[in-house]
C-alpha positions as CSV (number, residue, x, y, z in Angstrom):
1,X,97.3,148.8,18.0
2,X,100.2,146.5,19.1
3,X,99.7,142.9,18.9
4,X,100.9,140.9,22.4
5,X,103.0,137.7,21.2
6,X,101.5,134.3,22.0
7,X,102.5,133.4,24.9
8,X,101.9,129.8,24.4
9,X,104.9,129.4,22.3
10,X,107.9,130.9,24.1
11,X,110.0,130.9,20.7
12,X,108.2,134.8,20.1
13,X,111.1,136.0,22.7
14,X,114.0,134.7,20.5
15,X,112.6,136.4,17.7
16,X,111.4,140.1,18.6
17,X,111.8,142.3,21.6
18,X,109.6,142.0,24.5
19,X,107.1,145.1,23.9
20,X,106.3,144.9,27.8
21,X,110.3,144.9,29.3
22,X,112.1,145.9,26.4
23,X,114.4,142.8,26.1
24,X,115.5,142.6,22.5
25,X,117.1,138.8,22.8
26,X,118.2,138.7,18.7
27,X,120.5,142.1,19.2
28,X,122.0,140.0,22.3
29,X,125.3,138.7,21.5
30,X,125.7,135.2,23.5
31,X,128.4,136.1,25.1
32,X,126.9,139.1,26.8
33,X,124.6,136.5,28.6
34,X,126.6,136.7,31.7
35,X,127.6,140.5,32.1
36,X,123.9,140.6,31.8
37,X,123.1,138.0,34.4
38,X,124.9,139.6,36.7
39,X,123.6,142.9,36.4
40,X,120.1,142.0,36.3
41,X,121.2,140.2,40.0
42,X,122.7,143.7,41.1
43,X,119.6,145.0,41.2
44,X,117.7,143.0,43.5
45,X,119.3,143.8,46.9
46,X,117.6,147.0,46.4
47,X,114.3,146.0,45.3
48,X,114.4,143.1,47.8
49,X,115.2,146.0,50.6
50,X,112.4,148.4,49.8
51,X,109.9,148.8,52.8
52,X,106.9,147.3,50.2
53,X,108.7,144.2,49.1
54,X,106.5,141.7,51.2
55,X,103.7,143.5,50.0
56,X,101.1,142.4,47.3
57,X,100.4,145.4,44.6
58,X,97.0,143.3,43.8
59,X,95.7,140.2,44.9
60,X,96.9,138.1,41.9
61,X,100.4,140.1,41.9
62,X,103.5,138.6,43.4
63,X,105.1,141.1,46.2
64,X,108.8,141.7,45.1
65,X,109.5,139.4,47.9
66,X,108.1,136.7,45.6
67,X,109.1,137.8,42.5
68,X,112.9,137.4,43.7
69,X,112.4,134.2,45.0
70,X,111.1,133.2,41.8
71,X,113.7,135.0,40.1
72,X,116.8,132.7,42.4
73,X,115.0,130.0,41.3
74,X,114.7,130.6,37.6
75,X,118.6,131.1,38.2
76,X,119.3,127.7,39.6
77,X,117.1,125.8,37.7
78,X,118.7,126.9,34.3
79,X,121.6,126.4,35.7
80,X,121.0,122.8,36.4
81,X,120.0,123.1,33.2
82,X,123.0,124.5,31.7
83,X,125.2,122.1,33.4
84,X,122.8,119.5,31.8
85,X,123.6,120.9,28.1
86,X,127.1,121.4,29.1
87,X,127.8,117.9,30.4
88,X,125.4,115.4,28.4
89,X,124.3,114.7,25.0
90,X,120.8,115.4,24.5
91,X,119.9,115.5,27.7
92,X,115.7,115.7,29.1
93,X,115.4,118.5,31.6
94,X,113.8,117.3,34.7
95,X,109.9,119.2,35.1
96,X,110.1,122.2,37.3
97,X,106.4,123.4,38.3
98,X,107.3,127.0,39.2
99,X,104.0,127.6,40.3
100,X,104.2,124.7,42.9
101,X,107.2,125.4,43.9
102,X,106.0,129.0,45.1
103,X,103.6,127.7,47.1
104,X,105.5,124.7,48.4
105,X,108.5,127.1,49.4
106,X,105.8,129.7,50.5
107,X,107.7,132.5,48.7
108,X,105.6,135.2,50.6
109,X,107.2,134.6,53.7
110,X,110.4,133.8,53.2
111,X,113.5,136.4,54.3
112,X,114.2,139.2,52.1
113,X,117.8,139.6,53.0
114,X,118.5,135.9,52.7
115,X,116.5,135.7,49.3
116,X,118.3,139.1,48.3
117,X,122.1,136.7,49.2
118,X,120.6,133.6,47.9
119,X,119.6,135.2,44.3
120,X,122.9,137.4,44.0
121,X,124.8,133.9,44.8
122,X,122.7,131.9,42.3
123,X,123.5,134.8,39.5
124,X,127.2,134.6,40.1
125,X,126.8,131.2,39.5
126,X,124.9,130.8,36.4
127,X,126.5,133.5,35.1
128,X,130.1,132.2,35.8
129,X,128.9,129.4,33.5
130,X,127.9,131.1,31.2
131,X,131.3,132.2,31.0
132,X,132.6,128.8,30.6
133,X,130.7,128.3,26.9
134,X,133.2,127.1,24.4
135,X,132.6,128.3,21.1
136,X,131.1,124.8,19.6
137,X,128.9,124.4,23.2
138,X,126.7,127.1,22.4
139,X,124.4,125.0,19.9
140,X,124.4,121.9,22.3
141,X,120.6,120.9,23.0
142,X,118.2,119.5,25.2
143,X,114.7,118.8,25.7
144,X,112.8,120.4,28.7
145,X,109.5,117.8,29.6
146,X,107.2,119.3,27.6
147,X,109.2,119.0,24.4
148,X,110.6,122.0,23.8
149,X,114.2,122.1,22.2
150,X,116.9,124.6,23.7
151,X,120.3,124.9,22.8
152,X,122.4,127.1,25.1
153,X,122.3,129.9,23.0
154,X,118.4,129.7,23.0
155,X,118.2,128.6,26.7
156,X,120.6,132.3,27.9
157,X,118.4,134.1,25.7
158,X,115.1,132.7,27.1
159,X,116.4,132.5,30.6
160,X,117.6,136.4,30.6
161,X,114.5,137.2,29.4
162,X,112.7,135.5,32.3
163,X,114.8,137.3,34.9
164,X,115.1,140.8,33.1
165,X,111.2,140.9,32.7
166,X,110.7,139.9,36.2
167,X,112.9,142.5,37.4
168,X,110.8,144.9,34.7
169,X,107.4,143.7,36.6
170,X,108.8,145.2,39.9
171,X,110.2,147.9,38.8
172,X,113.4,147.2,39.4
C-alpha cells in the first residue's frame, strides 16, 4: 500500500517524487529549472486546443481550460516572487488566494487561445529568470504569508512541481 504525502506541509515535494505525476524534485538539478519550465509551457497549446478543454471531467474537476489558467497564474505569481527573492533581502510574499482568484477571473470562461498565448508568454518569462540565477542567488529566501520559507532553489522546485502536476492532471 503506498502512503500519499501530507499535503498539509508542501516540504514532502522537495524530499521524494510525486507518486501521482512522477516529479522527482531532489534528482532536479537547479539549473534545469528553466529548460523545464519551458517545456512544461510547450505543452499547453495543445491541451488548451483540444475540443474538451472547456469541459468539466466531474463536477469538482477543473476543465483544462481552468487548469491552464491556473497554471499562467502559478507562472506569474512565482515570478513576482522570484523577482522578489532576486531583488530584496528577506522579502514577505504578498497572499495569493488561488482559489479566489479562479473565480474572480472566472477561469471557465475565459479564451483558450488567449490563455494558451498568455501561459506560453508567462513561461518564457519565468523561465528566462530562472536563467538569470547567479550561483550565490539560489539560496536567497523569503517568506510567503503563511510563514513558509523558500529560497529560490526551494521555490523552482516547488513551483515546477505545481505546473508539471497540473499538466499531469490533464493529461497533458
Amino acid at each position: 500500500m503506498e502512503i500519499k504525502p501530507d499535503t498539509k506541509d508542501w516540504t514532502w515535494v522537495l524530499e521524494r517524487k510525486c507518486p501521482e505525476c512522477g516529479f522527482d524534485a531532489p534528482a532536479l538539478a537547479r539549473y534545469d529549472i528553466a529548460a523545464r519550465t519551458r517545456d512544461v509551457a510547450a505543452c499547453w497549446p495543445a491541451v488548451l486546443a483540444r475540443p474538451d478543454a472547456t469541459e468539466r471531467p466531474g463536477p469538482d474537476v477543473w476543465s483544462p481550460l481552468e487548469y491552464g489558467a491556473h497554471v499562467r497564474d502559478v507562472m506569474r505569481v512565482m515570478d513576482e516572487r522570484l523577482q522578489l527573492l532576486l531583488t530584496e533581502d528577506d522579502p514577505t510574499f504578498p497572499n495569493w488566494d488561488q482559489d479566489r482568484t479562479a473565480v474572480e477571473d472566472d477561469y471557465a470562461s475565459q479564451n483558450p487561445a488567449t490563455v494558451s498565448d498568455e501561459l506560453l508568454d508567462a513561461g518564457r518569462t519565468i523561465a528566462d529568470r530562472f536563467d538569470t540565477v547567479e550561483e550565490d542567488a539560489w539560496s536567497r529566501s523569503g517568506t510567503r504569508s503563511n510563514g513558509s520559507v523558500f529560497t529560490v532553489d526551494t521555490l523552482g522546485r516547488y513551483f515546477l512541481h505545481d505546473v508539471v502536476h497540473h499538466l499531469h492532471d490533464v493529461r497533458g
